[in-house]
C-alpha positions as CSV (number, residue, x, y, z in Angstrom):
1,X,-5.8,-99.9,78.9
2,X,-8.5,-99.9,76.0
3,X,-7.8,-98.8,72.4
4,X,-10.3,-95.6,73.4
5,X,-7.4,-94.8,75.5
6,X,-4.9,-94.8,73.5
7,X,-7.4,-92.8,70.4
8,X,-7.7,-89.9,73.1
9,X,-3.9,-89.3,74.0
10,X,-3.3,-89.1,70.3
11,X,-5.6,-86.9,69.7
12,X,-4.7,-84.9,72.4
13,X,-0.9,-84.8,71.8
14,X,-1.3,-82.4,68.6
15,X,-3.8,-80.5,70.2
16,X,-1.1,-79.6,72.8
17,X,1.9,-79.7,70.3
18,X,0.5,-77.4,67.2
19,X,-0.8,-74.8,69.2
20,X,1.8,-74.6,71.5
21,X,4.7,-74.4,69.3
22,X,2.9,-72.4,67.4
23,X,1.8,-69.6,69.9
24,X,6.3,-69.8,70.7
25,X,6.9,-68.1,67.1
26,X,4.2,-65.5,68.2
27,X,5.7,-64.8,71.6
28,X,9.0,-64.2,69.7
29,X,7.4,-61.8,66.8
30,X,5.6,-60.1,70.1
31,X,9.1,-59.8,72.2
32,X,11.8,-58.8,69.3
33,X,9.5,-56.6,67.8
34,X,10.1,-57.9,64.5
35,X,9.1,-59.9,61.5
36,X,12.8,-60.7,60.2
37,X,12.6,-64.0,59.3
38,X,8.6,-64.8,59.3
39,X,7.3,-65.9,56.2
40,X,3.9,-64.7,55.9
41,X,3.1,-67.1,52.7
42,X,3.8,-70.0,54.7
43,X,1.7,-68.9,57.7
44,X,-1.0,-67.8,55.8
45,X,-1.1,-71.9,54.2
46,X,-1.0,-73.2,57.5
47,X,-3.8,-71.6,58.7
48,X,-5.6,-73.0,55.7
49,X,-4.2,-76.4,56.3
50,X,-5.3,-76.5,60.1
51,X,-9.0,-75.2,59.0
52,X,-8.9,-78.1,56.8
53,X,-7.9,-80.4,58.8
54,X,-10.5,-79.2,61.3
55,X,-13.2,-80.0,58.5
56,X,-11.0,-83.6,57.3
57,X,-11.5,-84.9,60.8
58,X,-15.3,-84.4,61.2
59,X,-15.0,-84.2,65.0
60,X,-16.2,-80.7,65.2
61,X,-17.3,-80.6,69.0
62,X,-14.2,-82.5,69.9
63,X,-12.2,-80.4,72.3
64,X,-8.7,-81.9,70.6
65,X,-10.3,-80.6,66.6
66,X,-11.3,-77.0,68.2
67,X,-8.1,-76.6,70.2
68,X,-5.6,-78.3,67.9
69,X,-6.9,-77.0,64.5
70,X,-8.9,-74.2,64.9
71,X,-6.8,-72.6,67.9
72,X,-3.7,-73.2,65.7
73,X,-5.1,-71.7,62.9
74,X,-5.9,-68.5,64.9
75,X,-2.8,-68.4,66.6
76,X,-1.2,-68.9,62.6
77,X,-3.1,-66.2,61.3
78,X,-2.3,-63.6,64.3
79,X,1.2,-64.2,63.5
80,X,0.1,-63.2,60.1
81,X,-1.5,-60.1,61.2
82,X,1.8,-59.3,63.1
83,X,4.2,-59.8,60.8
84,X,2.4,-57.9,58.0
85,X,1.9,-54.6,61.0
86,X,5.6,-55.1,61.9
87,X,7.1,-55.2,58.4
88,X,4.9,-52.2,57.4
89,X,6.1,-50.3,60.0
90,X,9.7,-50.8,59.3
């Protein structure tokens, strides 16, 4: 197995991971109903964070940048979006 190999699967284990465990807080904020607990600071900076990250790495047609950083960072700021609407609404 070549070093190409090897560049790929790492760049496709985030691209799985970040979104993925991300999009698990959302399903939670979606099925409770509630914010209790969500920090909407810390969200907000992570969807920053993955934005940048998507400009750092300077792969912008790779499939790994656009799921892994920009999918995470929309996935991040829906949970925003949630948890603002649900703690309004309580």
């Amino acid at each position: 197995m070549t070093s190409h190999f090897f560049i790929e699967l790492a760049g496709w284990v985030p691209a799985i991971i970040f979104p993925s465990a991300t999009f698990l807080q959302l399903l939670k904020i979606v099925r409770e109903k509630t914010a209790e607990g969500v920090s909407i600071s810390s969200w907000t900076l992570f969807g920053f964070a993955n934005i940048g990250l998507y400009f750092y790495a300077e792969k912008y047609l790779a499939l790994q940048s656009l799921v892994g950083f920009l999918g995470t960072a929309i996935i991040d700021f829906l949970i925003v979006g949630m948890a603002i609407k649900l703690k309004a609404e309580k």
